[in-house]
Backbone as CSV, one residue per row, in Angstrom:
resi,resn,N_x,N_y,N_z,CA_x,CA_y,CA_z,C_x,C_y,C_z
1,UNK,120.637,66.148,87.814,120.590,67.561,88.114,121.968,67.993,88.610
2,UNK,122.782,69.123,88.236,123.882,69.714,88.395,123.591,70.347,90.206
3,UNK,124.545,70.385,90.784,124.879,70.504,91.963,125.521,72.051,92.100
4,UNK,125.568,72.555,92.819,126.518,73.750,93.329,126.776,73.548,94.685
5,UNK,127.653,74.130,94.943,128.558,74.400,96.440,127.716,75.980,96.825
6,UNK,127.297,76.279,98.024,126.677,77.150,98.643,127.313,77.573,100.046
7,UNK,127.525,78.938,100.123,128.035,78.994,101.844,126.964,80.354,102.475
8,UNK,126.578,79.942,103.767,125.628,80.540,104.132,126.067,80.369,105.533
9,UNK,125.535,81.523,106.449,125.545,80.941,107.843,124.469,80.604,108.746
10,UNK,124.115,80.069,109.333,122.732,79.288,110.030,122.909,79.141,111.550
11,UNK,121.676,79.370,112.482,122.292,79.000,113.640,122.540,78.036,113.912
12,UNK,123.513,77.547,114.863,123.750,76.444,115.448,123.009,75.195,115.756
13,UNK,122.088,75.725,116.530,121.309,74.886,116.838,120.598,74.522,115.552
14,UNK,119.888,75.167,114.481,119.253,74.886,113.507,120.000,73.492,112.952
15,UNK,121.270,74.139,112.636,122.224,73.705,111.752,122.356,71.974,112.793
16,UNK,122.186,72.205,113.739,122.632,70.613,114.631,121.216,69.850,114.245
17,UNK,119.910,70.871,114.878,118.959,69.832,114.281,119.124,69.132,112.585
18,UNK,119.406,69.986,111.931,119.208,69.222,110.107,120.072,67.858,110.395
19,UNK,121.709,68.456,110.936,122.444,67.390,111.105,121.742,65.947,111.352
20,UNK,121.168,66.191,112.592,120.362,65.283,113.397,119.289,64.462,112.478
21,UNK,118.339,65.357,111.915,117.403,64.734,111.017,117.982,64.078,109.769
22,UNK,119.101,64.375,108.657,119.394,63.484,108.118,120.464,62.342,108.690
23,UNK,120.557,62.121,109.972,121.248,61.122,110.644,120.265,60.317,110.873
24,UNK,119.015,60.355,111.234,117.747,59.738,111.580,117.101,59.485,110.785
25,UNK,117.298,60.098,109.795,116.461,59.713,108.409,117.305,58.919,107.240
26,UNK,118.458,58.627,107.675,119.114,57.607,106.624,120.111,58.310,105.472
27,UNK,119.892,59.892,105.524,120.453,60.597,104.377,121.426,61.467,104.704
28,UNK,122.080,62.328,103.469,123.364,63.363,103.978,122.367,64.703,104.284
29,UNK,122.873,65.227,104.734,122.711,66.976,105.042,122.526,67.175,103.579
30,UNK,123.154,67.398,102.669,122.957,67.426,101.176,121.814,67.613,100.633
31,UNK,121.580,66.482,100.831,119.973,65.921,100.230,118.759,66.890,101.103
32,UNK,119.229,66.603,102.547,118.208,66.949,103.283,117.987,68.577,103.312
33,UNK,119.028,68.999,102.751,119.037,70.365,102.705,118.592,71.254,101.135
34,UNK,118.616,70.542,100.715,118.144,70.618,99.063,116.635,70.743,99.129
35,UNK,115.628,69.473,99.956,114.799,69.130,99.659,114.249,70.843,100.448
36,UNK,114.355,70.835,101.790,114.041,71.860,102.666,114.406,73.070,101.875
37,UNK,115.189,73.497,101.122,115.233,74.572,100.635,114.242,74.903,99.364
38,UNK,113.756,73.564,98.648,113.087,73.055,97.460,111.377,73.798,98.321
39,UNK,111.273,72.989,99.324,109.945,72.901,100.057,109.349,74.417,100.234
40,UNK,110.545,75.181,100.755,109.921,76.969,101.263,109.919,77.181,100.069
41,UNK,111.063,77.184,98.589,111.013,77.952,97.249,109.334,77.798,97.085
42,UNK,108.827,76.476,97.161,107.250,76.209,96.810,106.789,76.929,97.630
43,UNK,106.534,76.489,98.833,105.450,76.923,99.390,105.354,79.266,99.610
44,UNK,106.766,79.307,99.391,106.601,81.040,99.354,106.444,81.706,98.205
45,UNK,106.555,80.564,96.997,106.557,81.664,95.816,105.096,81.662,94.935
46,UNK,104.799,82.968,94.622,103.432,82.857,94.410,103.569,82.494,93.005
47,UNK,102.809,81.841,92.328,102.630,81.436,90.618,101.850,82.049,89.896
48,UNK,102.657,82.403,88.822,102.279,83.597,87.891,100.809,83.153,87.527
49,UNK,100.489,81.632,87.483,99.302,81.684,86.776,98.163,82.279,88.411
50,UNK,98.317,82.087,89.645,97.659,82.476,90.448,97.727,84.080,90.546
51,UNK,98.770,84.821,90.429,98.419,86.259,90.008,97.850,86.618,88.749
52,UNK,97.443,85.943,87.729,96.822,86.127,86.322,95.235,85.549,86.948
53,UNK,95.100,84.766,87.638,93.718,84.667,87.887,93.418,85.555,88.952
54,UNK,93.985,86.312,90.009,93.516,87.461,90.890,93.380,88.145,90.237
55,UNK,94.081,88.844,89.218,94.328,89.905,87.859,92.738,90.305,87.614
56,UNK,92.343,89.044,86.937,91.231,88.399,85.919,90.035,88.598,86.929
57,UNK,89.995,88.561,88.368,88.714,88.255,89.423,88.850,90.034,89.613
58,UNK,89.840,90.899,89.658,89.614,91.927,90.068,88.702,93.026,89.480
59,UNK,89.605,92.504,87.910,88.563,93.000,86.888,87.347,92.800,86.463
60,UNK,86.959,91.489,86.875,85.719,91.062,87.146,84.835,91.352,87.879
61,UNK,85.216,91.812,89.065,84.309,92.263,90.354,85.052,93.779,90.214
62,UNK,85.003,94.515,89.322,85.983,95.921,89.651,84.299,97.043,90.058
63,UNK,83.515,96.552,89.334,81.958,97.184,90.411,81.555,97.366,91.496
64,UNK,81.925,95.735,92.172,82.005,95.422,93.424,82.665,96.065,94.371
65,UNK,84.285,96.252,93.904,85.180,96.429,94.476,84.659,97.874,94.901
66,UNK,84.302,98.726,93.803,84.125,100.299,94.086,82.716,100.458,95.313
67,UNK,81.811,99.597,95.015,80.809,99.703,96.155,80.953,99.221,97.232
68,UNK,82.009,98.224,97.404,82.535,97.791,98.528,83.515,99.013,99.370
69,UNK,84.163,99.765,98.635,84.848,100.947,99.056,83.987,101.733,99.299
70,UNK,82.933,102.054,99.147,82.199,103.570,99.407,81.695,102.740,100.989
């Protein structure tokens, strides 16, 4: 996998803990910072196929939905 150079600013302290954790964990900041940035991309981005199945349930229950509103 191709690499890029990134500049960002972070707090201090943040920035000392990562230090810290890939010192304790055997690895560079690099790595450890890749993975952590890898981890939120997942866990915050929603997947198209999970908005195609809300899509699909709305229209499904769109009866519901209106008697649930009144």
């Amino acid at each position: 996998m191709t690499a890029i150079k990134v500049s960002s600013k972070v707090e201090e302290k943040v920035w000392n803990e990562l230090k810290a954790l890939a010192r304790e964990s055997h690895r560079n900041v690099s790595g450890v910072l890749t993975e952590a940035i890898a981890d939120y991309v997942r866990r915050h981005r929603i997947r198209p196929d999970v908005l195609r199945h809300l899509d699909d349930s709305i229209k499904d229950n769109e009866e519901l939905g209106r008697l649930l509103a009144e």
